[in-house]
N, C-alpha and C positions, 0 to 999 in steps of 0.2 A: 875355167872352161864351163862350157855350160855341161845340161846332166843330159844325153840323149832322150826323146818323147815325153820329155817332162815340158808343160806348158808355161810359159813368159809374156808380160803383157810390155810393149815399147808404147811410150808415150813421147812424139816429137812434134817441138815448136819451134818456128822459126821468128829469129828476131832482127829487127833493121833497123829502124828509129823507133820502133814499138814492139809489143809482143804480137805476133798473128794466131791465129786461131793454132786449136790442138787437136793433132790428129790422132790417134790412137790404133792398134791394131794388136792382136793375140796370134802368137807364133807357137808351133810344137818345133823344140831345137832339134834337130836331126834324127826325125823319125826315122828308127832302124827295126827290120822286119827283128823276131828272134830267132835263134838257130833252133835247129829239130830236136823236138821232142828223143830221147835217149831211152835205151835199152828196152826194145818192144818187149814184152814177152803174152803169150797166151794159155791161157788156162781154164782148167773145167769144159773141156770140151764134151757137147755130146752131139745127139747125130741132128737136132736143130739151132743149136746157141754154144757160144763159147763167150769167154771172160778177156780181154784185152786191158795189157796195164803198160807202163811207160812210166821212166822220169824226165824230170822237169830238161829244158834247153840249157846249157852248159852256159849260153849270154841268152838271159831274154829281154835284154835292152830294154826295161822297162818294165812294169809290172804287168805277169799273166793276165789276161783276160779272160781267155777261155781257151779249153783244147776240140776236136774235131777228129771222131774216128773214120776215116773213109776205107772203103771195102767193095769187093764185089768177085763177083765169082765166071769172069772170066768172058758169059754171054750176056750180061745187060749193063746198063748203064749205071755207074761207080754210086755211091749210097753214100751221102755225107748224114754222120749221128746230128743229134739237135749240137748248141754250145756245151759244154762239160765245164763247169765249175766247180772248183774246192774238191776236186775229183781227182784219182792217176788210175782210174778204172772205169771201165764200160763193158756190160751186159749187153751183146750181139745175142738177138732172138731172131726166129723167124726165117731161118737158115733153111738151107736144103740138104738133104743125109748126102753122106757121102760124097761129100764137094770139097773142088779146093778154091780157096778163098783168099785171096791178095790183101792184105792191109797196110796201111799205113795212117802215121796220125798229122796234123799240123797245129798249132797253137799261132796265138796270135796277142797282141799285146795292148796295152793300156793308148799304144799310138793309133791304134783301129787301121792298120794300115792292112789293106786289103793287096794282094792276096796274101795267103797266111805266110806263116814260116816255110822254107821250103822243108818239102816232107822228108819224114823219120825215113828210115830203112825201110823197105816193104818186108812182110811176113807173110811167107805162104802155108797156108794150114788147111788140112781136110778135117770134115765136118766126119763124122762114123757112121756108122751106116745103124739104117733103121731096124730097131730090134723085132724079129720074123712077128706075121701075126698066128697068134693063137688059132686052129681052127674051131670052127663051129662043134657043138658036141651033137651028135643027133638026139633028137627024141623022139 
């Protein structure tokens, strides 16, 4: 059998009383998305950023390519992270205190097959709330 997303090159000629020309073509054998990313968990939370980790897909039918933390907090539109390489963690910054926050991740494989894996488990988590301000001292 062949090996899933792994790339083969067919070369076929057809012959009758001579040989005829050679056609050639490059196939991916059974480009198969991978399964989701496993065991979300989150960490280091503070009231702007927290830490998101995960392991790898149980089949990632192929060699990782890259993983994708997607996130959002409920009123705008979902926040895909850049690619994550050689990575099982991401640094979410730029949060809003005291929010709760949907995540989930997808990876995606050496087949480039778009869309990614279907997504992890979602992980809902609040952000903490912003630590009071100091007042002014008079002078």
């Amino acid at each position: 059998g062949l090996i899933p997303s792994r790339n083969y090159s067919v070369t076929v000629r057809a012959f009758t009383v001579g040989a005829g020309p050679a056609a050639s073509l490059s196939v991916v054998a059974g480009a198969i998305t991978p399964s989701p990313p496993q065991h979300i968990t989150v960490s280091d939370v503070t009231s702007i950023s927290l830490t998101v980790g995960w392991m790898p897909p149980i089949d990632s039918n192929g060699d990782v390519k890259f993983y994708q933390v997607h996130y959002n907090n409920g009123s705008n539109t979902p926040v895909e992270s850049p690619e994550i390489k050689d990575s099982l963690t991401y640094h979410l910054t730029g949060l809003t205190p005291y929010t709760n926050y949907s995540i989930y991740i997808t990876v995606t494989n050496n087949a480039n097959v778009r869309p990614h894996s279907q997504p992890s488990d979602v992980v809902i988590i609040r952000t903490l709330t912003s630590p009071p301000h100091t007042p002014a001292t008079p002078s």
